[in-house]
C-alpha positions, 0 to 999 in steps of 0.5 A: 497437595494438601491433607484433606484428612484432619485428626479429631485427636490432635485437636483433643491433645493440643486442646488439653495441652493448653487447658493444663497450662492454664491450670498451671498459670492459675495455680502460680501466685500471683505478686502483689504490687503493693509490696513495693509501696508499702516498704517505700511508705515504710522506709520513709516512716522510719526516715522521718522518725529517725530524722525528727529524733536527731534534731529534736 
């Protein structure tokens, strides 16, 4: 047979449990995905620099 009894508290708990993970997932920073980009663009930068002084 089921509880028909339901805790108001347990609900306030689970409720401030994932509104402090929330919090906490905001708070982390976030990674950029241009990072990735800009050192692949900058690497070939410097490749192409480095190649058109050696066969200049």
């Amino acid at each position: 047979m089921s509880d028909q009894h339901i805790d108001p508290a347990g609900n306030t708990q689970q409720f401030r449990a994932f509104a402090q993970g929330s919090e906490q997932e905001a708070a982390a920073p976030k990674r950029s995905a241009a990072l990735p980009i800009i050192a692949v663009v900058l690497g070939v930068a410097i490749i192409a620099v480095v190649a058109y002084l050696l066969l200049a």
